[in-house]
N, C-alpha and C positions, 0 to 999 in steps of 0.2 A: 781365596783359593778356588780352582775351577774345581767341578762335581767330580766325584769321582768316575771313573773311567764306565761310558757306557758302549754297546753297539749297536747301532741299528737295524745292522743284521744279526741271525741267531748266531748266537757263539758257539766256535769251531773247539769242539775238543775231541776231533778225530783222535782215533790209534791206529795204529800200522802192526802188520803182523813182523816182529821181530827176527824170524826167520829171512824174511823178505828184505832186501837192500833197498833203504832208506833214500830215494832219487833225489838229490841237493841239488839248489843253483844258486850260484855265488854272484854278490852282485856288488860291488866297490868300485870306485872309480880309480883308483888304482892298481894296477897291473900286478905288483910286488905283493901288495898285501893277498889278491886274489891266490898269484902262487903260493906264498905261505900257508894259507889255508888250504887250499891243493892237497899241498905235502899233508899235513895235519890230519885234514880228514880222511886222508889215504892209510892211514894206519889206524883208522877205526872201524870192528869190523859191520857188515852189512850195511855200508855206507857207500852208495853209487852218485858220483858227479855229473850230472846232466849238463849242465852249462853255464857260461860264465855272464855275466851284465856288467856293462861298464859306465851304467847310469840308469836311473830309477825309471827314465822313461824305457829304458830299451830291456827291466827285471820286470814290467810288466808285460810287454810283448813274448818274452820268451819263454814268461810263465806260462801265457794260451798257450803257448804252439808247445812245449816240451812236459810238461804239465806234472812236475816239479810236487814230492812231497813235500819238500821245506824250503825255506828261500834263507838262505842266509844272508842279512841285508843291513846295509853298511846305514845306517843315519844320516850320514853327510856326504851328499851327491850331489854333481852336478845334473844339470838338466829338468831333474827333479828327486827332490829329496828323498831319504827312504821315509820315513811319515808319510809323505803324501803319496811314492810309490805304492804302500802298502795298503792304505786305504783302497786306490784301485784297483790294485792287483788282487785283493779280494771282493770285489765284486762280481770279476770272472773267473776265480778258480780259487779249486778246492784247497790249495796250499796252505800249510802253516808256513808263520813267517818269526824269525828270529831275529830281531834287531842287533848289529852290530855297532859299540859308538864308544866313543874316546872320553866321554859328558855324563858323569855321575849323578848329574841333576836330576833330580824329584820331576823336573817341569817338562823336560826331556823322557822319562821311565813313564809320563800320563800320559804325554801326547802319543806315544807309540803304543799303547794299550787300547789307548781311547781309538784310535784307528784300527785296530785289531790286532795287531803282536800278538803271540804266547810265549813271548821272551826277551828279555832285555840283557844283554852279556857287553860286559866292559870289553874292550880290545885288550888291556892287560891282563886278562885271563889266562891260568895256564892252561893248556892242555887238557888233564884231566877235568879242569873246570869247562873246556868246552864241548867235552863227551859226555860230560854230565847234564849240559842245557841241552844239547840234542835227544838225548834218551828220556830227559822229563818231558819233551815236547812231543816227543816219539810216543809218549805213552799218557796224553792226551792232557799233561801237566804243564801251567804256566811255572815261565823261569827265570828270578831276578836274580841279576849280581849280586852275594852280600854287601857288596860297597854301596848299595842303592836302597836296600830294603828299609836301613832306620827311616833314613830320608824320606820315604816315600811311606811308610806307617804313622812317621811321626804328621805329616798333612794328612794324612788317613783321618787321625786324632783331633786338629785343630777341626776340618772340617766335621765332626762328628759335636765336635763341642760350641760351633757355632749354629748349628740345627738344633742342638740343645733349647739354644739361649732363645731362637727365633719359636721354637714351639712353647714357652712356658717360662722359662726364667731358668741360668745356673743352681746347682744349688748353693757355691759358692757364694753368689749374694746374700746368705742367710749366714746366722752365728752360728756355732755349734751347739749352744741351750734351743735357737730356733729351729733348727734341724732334727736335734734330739725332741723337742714339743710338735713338729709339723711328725712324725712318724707314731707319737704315740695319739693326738689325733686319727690319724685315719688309721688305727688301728680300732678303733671306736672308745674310745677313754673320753671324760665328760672334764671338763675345767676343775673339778673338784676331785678326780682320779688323778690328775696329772698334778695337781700341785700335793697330793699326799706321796704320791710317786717318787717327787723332785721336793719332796720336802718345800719348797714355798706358797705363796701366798697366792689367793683364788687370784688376786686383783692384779700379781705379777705375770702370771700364766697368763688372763685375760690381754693384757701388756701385749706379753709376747706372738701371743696368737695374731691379735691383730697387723701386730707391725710386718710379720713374717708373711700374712696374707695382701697384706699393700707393697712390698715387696717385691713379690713376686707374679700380682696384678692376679689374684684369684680371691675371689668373695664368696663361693658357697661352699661346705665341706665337700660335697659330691665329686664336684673337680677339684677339688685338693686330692681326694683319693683316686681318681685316675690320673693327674698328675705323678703321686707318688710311684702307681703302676706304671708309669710309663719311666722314671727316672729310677727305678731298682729298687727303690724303697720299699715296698714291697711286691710281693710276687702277683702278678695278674689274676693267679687264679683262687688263690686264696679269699675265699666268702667272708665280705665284711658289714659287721651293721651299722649302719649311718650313724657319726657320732652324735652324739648328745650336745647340746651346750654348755 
């Protein structure tokens, strides 16, 4: 999975004074859909239509010259895509940009962040759902369709759990006796603390420790216990004294 979504430039999370009409420019390559939203956003109040784009190249142009608090922008254009519209279009002006797209994809919802979006809204949204992405974005809030979010948490997670693995080891590669032995270690318990603890044997605990350290490719207690600080096991700040053997 690609990184999670960064910007190169600083992130926009303007707000607008709510009093103030909210200056849109609409950008789809479609004529029909452009009117519908028209209508749409015409009955939302403090909402002003500045202009319409009928491809990504001509939402960047008209964002200079008209200069647009939000751009409502379709994903899928010709000329030039909204993705790659947007990337542009913010690099000259101060607009937030709301992605408009038909594609529920996870892969779809990064690329449009990663460019700078502060919103991703499915086309089957209704109405009230798309008064609601404007007014989060209006008030400096990024805004994903429910239909996207698991999607897009759930890679959140795999990539979280594959920086895991690249910093240290899952913990998952351990038993749960090794788990349960790797915390009461670096809590500073001695081989002969933990097998009175666990009721077993010095020579099984010994067993365990070792296998659990070749495991997860760490040899001294020191980094075992900023390991465990790092993986929740226990709290960073919590004062510990170097275990015992």
């Amino acid at each position: 999975m690609p990184n999670p979504p960064t910007r190169t430039k600083q992130t926009r999370q303007k707000t607008y004074n709510i009093k103030k009409p909210l200056r849109i420019l609409l950008a789809d390559d479609h004529a029909l859909v452009r009117a519908g939203l028209r209508k749409l956003l015409e009955q939302i109040p403090a909402v002003e239509i500045v202009g319409e784009a009928a491809n990504g190249l001509e939402a960047c142009r008209l964002a200079r010259s008209l200069n647009p608090d939000l751009v409502l922008m379709d994903i899928s254009m010709t000329v030039l895509n909204g993705v790659e519209a947007t990337a542009q279009l913010l690099k000259s002006s101060d607009a937030q940009v709301l992605i408009l797209s038909m594609y529920a994809n996870s892969d779809y919802v990064q690329r449009a962040l990663k460019a700078g979006a502060r919103g991703y809204l499915l086309k089957e949204a209704t109405n009230t759902e798309l008064e609601l992405a404007i007014e989060s974005v209006r008030k400096g809030k990024i805004y994903l369709s429910p239909a996207v979010v698991t999607d897009v948490l759930d890679e959140c997670l795999d990539y979280l759990g594959q920086t895991s693995k690249q910093e240290g080891g899952e913990l998952e590669v351990l038993t749960p006796r090794q788990r349960q032995i790797l915390q009461l270690i670096v809590e500073g318990n001695t081989n002969s603390d933990i097998a009175d603890l666990l009721h077993l044997s010095i020579k099984t605990v010994e067993a365990h420790r070792s296998e659990l350290m070749h495991r997860l490719d760490i040899h001294d207690v020191p980094s075992l216990v900023r390991y465990a600080m790092r993986m929740g096991i226990i709290p960073p700040e919590r004062p510990i004294d170097e275990p015992a053997a």
